[in-house]
GUVOKE-933514 format. One record per residue (C-alpha): residue in three letters; x, z, y; chain. Coordinates in steps of 0.1 Angstrom, whole numbers, plus 5000, padded with zeros to 4 digits. Each point is the difference from the previous one (the first is absolute). Example, Ala and Ser with C-alpha at 12.3 -4.5 7.8 and 13.67 -1.06 7.14 Angstrom:
 rest   xx   zz   yy kette
  ALA 5123 5078 4955     A
  SER 5014 4993 5034     A
END
This chain:
 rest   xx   zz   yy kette
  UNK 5000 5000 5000     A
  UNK 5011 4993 5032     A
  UNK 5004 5024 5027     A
  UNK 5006 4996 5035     A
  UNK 5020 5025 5018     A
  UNK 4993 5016 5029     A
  UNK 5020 4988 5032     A
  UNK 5028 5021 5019     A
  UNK 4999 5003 5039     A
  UNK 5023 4984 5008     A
  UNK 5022 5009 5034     A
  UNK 5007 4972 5023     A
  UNK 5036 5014 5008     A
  UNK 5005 4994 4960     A
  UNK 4980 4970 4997     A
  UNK 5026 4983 5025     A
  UNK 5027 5017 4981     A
  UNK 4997 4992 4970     A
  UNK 4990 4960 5006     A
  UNK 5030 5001 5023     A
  UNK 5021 4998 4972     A
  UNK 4988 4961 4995     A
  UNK 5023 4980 5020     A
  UNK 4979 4974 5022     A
  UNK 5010 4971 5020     A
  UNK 4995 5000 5038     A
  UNK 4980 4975 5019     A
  UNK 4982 4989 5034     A
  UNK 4967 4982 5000     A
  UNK 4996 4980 5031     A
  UNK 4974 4974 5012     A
  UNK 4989 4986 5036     A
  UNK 4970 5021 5015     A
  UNK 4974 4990 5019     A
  UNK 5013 5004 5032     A
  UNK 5032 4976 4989     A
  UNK 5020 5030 4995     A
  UNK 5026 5007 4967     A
  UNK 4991 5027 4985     A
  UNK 5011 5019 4967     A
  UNK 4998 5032 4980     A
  UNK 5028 5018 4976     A
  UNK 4987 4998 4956     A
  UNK 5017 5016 4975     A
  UNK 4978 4988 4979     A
  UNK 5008 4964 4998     A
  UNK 4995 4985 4959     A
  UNK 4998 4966 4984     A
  UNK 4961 5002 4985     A
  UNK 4996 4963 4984     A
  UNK 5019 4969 4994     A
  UNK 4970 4980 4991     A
  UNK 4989 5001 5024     A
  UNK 5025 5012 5022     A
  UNK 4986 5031 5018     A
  UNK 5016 5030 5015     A
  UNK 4992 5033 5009     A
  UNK 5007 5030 5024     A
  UNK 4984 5035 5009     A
  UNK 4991 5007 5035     A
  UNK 4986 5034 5010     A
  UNK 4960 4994 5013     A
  UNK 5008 5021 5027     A
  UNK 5025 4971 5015     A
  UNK 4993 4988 5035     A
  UNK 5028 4975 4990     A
  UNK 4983 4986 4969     A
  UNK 4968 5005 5016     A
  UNK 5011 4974 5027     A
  UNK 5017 4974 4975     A
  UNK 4971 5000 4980     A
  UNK 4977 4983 5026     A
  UNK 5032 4974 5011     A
  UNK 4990 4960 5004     A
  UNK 5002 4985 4972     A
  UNK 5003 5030 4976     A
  UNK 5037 4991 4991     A
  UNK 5029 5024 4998     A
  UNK 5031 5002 4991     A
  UNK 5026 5026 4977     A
  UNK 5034 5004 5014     A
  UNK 5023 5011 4978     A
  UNK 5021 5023 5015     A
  UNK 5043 5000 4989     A
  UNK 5023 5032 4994     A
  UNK 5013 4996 5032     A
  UNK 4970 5000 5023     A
  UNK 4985 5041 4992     A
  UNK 5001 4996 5045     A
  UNK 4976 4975 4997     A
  UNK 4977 5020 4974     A
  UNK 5001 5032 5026     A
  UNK 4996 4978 5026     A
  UNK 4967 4988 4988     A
  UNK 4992 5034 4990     A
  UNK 5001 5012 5030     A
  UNK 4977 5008 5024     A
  UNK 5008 4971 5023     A
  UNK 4977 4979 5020     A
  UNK 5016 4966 4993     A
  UNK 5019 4999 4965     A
  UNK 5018 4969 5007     A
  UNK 5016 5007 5029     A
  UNK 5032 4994 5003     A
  UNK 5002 4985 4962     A
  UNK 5004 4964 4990     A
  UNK 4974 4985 4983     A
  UNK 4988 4963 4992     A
  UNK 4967 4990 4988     A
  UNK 4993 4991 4963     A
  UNK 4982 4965 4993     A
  UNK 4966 5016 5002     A
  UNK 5010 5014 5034     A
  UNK 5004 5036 4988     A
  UNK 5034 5020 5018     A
  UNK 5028 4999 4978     A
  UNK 5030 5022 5005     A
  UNK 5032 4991 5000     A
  UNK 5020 5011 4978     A
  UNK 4980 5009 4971     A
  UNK 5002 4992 4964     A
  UNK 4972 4979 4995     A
  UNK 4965 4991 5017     A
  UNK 4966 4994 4984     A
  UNK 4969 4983 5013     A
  UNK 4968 5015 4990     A
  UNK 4962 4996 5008     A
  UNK 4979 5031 4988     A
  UNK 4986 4994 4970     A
  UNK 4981 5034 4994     A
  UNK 5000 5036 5017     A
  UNK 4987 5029 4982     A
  UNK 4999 5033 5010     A
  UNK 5015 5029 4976     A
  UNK 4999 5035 5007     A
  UNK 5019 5004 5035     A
  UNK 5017 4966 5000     A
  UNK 4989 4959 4995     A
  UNK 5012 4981 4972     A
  UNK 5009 4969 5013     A
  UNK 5007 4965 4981     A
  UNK 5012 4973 5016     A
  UNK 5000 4961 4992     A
  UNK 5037 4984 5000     A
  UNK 5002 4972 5023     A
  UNK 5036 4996 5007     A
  UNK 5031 5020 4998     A
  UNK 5037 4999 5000     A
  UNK 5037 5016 4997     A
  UNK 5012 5006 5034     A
  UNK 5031 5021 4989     A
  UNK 5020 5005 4970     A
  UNK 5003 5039 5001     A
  UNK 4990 5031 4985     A
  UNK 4967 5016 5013     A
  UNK 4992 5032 5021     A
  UNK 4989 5025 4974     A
  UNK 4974 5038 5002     A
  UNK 5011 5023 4981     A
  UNK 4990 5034 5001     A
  UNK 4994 4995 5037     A
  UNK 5030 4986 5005     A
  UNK 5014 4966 5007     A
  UNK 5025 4988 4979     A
  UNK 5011 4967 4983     A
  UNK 5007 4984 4963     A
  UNK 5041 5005 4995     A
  UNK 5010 4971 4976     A
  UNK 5031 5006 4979     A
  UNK 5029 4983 5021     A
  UNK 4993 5022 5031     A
  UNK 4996 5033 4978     A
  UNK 5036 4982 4985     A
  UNK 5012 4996 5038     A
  UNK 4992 5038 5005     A
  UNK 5018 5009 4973     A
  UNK 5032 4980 5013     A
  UNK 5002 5018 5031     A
  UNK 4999 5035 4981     A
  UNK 5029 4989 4977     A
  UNK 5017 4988 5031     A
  UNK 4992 5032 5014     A
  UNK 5014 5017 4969     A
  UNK 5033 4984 4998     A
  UNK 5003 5011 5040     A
  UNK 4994 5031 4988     A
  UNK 5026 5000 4974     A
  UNK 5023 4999 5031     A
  UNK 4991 5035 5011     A
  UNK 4997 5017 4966     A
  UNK 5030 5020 5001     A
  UNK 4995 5012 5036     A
  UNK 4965 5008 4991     A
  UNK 5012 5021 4970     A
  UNK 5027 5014 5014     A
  UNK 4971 5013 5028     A
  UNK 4979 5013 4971     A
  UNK 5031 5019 4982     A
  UNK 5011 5018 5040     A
  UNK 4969 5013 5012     A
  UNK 4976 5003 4967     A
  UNK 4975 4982 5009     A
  UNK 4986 4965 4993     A
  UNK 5011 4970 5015     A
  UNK 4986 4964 4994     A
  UNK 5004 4964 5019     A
  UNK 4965 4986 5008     A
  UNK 4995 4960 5012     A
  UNK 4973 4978 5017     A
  UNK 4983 4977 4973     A
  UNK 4971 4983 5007     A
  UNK 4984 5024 5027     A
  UNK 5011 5026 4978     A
  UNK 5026 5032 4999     A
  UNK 5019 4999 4965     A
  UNK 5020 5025 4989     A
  UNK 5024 4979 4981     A
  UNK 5029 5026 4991     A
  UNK 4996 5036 4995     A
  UNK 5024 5030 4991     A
  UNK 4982 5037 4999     A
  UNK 5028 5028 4996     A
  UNK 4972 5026 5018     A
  UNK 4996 5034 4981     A
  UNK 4972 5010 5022     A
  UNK 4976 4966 4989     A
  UNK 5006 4984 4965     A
  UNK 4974 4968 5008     A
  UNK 4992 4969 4980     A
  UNK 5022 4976 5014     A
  UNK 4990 4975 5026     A
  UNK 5017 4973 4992     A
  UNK 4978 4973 5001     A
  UNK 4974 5022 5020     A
  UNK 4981 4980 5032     A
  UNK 4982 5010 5031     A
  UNK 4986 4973 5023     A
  UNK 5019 4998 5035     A
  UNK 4970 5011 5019     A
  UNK 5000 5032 5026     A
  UNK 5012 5026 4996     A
  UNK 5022 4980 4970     A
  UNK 5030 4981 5006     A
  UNK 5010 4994 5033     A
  UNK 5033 5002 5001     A
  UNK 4995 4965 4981     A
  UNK 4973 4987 5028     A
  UNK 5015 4965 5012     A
  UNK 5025 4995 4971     A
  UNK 4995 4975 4974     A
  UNK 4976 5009 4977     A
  UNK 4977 5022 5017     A
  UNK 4977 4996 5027     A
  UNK 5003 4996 5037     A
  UNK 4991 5026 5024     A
  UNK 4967 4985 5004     A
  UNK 4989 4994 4968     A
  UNK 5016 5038 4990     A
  UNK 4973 5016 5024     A
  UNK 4973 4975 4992     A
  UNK 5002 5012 4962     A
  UNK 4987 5033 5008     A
  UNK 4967 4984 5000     A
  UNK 4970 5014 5018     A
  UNK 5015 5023 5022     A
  UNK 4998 5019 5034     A
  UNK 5022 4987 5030     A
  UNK 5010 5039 4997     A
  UNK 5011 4993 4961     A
  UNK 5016 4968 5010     A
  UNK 5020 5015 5033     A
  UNK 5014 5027 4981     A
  UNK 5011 4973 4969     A
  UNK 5015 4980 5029     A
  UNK 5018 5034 5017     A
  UNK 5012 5012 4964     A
  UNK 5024 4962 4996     A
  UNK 5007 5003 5034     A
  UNK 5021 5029 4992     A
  UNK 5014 4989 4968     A
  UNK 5011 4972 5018     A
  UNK 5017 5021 5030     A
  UNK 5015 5029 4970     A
  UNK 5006 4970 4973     A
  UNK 4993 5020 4975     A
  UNK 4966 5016 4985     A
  UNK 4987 5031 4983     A
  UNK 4970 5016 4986     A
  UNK 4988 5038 4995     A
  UNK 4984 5008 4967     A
  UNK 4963 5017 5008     A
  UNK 4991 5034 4993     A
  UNK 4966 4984 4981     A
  UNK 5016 5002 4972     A
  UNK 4989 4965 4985     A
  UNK 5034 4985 4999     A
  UNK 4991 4993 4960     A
  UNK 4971 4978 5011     A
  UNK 5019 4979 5024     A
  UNK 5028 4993 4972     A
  UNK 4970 4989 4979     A
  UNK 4987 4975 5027     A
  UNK 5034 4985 5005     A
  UNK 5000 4994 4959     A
  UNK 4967 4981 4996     A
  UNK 5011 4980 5032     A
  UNK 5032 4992 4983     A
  UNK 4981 4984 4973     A
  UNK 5001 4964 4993     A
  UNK 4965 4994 5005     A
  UNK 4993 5026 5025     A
  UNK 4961 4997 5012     A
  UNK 4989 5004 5042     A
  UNK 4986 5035 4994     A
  UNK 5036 5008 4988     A
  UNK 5016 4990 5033     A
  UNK 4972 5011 5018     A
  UNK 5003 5037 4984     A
  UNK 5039 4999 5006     A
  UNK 4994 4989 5038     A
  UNK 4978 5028 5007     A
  UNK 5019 5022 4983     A
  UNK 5033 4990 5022     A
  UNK 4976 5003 5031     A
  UNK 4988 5029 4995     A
  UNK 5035 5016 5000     A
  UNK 5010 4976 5026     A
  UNK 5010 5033 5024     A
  UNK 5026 5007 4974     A
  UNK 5022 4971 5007     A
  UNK 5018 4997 5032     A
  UNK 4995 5033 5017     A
  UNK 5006 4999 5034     A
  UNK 5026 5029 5003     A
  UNK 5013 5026 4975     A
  UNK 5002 5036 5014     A
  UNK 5035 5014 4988     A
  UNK 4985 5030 4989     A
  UNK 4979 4985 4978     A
  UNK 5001 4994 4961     A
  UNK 4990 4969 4984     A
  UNK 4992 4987 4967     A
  UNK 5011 4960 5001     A
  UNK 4982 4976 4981     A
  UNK 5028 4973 5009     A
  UNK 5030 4992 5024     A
  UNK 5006 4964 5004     A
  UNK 5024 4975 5019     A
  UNK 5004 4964 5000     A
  UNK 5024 4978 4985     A
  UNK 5008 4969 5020     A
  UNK 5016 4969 4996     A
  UNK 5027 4984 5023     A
  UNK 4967 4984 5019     A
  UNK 4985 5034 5005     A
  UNK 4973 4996 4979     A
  UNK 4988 5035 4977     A
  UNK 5006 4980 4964     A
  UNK 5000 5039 4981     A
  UNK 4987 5036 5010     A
  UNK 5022 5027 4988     A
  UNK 4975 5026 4993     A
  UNK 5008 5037 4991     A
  UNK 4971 5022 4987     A
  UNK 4994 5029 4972     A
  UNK 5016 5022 5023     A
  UNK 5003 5042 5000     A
  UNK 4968 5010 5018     A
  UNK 5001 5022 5032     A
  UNK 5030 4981 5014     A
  UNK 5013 5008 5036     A
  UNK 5004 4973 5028     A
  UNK 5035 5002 4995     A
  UNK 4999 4993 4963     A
  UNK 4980 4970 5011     A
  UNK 5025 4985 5024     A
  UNK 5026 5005 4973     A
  UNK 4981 4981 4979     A
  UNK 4992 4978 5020     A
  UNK 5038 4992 5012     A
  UNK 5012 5002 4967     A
  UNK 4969 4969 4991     A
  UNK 5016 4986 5031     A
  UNK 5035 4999 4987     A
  UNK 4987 4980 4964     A
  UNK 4983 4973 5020     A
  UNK 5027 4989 5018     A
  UNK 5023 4999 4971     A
  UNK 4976 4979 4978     A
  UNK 4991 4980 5038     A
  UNK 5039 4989 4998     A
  UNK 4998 4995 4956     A
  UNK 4971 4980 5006     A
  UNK 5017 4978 5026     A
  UNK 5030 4996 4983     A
  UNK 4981 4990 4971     A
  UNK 4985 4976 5022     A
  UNK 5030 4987 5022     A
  UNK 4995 5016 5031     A
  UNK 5006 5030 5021     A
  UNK 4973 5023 5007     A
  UNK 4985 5007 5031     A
  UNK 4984 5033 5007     A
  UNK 4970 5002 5019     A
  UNK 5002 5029 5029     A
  UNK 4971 5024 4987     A
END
């Protein structure tokens, strides 16, 4: 006998979750309204439906002013822009709540008329071949009339409300090229990194700029205070309050882009980002204070699943608001020389004879309760290592190094 059971409540917050672990592709439906005006609307909802006969299909909300509007166009005819990896600006763009979408975008029309943008992978003409309406959205299905391959690229994916895009395997091959380059760079500095880790106890590693990235890439722990897992291979994304003694170097991000991956944030959030590498940049080197939250365990576990292969956008996005959240323990302003502090790292660059940071000699695992003069002996003694492996890794190269004034 069959029996139905009885259904759950289900939560929107874990309704969204959950079906946000389907990756969808991103698209803009645009058409010419009635007033002569381009017009268009964001879907992530975009599918193939039929080859025969060739029909599409997308999900607008009902409650869409947008839809509502291309709906009622001249000649019911509209058009599905697919959008490429590279334009997620264009997607917020048109999800924004701007007047005129197209402004300041290029765009030609389509042979039906309908705005195309430039740009995008591909374009397909549709008239609307049926619209039904489904709990708190339409269903609708439209007839092919034309279509084409604008671009040969890889498209803007969603994923777990993030924006991401399909890695084939030469450019995950490319990344791994620059982290064995990195390594063997590395291999350069090993025995002034060790020699570090033997003098003061504590753990010193190299860390480089791959792919947006900070890798640690060699490692030597010789702390009797913190017996960790070793990092080697561990990965944080170069995003504030991470990284910036790497900001501008090859590898990592520019200033801009640094501040614009804290994502939706507060000109307050984004000033004090912007102070904090301001005085990286005028110390030239970096450190971070452990909290007194006790959680360090849970941060080590964020930076694991993000240094997995196939890490997913809540993974990053946990790790980022993690490393925000603690963002007033990196770069303190000033260090009273009374005080005692428990250091999460000490770090300095590594430059090559152009001036550009290519390592980051970074000391951590360190004896907790530490005085400011500790610190600066640290520090100096960090100092000292860089500019010996500065002048190895320029002789290795054929050149003379040239120290940047801090």
């Amino acid at each position: 006998m069959h029996t139905t059971l009885p259904a759950q409540p289900i939560d929107g917050a874990r309704f969204r979750e959950v079906l946000g672990s389907y990756p969808t592709g991103v698209a803009i439906v645009t058409c010419i309204d009635e007033h002569g005006a381009a017009t268009g609307m964001v879907i992530g909802t975009f599918t193939s439906v039929s080859l025969d006969p060739p029909l599409i299909g997308y999900l607008p909300m009902k409650t869409s002013r947008t839809f509502a509007r291309m709906r009622e166009a001249p000649g019911k005819r509209f058009c599905v822009n697919i959008l490429a990896a590279d334009q997620e600006a264009v997607c917020q763009h048109f999800a924004s709540p701007a007047e005129d979408k197209f402004a300041g975008l290029a765009w030609h029309r389509s042979p039906a008329g309908n705005p195309v943008l430039d740009g995008v992978v591909a374009w397909i003409d549709c008239d609307y071949a049926s619209v039904t309406e489904v709990g708190d959205h339409y269903i609708v299905l439209g007839g092919v009339r034309d279509m084409a391959l604008e671009r040969d690229t890889a498209p803007l994916l969603f994923f777990q409300r993030g924006y991401g895009r399909f890695t084939p395997g030469p450019l995950v091959a490319q990344a791994d090229r620059e982290t064995i380059e990195a390594v063997q760079l590395a291999e350069t500095g090993r025995d002034e990194m060790e020699a570090v880790a033997v003098e003061l106890e504590a753990e010193c590693s190299l860390v480089a700029a791959v792919g947006g990235d900070v890798v640690y890439v060699a490692t030597e722990n010789r702390s009797p205070h913190f017996r960790l897992h070793s990092r080697l291979g561990l990965r944080v994304p170069c995003a504030p309050p991470l990284g910036p003694l790497f900001v501008g170097s090859a590898g990592a991000p520019g200033e801009a882009e640094w501040l614009k991956r804290l994502g939706r944030a507060g000109q307050e959030t984004v000033d004090a980002a912007r102070a904090q590498l301001e005085r990286v940049r005028t110390r030239g080197w970096s450190i971070a204070l452990h909290g007194e939250d006790g959680d360090g365990g849970q941060l080590e576990e964020l930076v694991a699943l993000y240094s997995m292969p196939h890490r997913t956008p809540g993974q990053e996005r946990r790790l980022l608001d993690a490393a925000k959240a603690r963002a007033g323990l990196h770069e303190p302003d000033a260090l009273p020389e009374d005080g005692r502090y428990d250091l999460r790292h000490l770090s300095v660059p590594v430059r090559d004879a152009h001036g550009q940071v290519v390592l980051v000699l970074r000391l951590s695992a360190l004896p907790p309760g530490a005085s400011l003069g500790q610190v600066r002996g640290w520090l100096a003694r960090l100092q000292a290592s860089a500019a010996r492996l500065e002048a190895a890794i320029a002789a290795r190269r054929g050149a003379e190094p040239q120290r940047l004034r801090a």
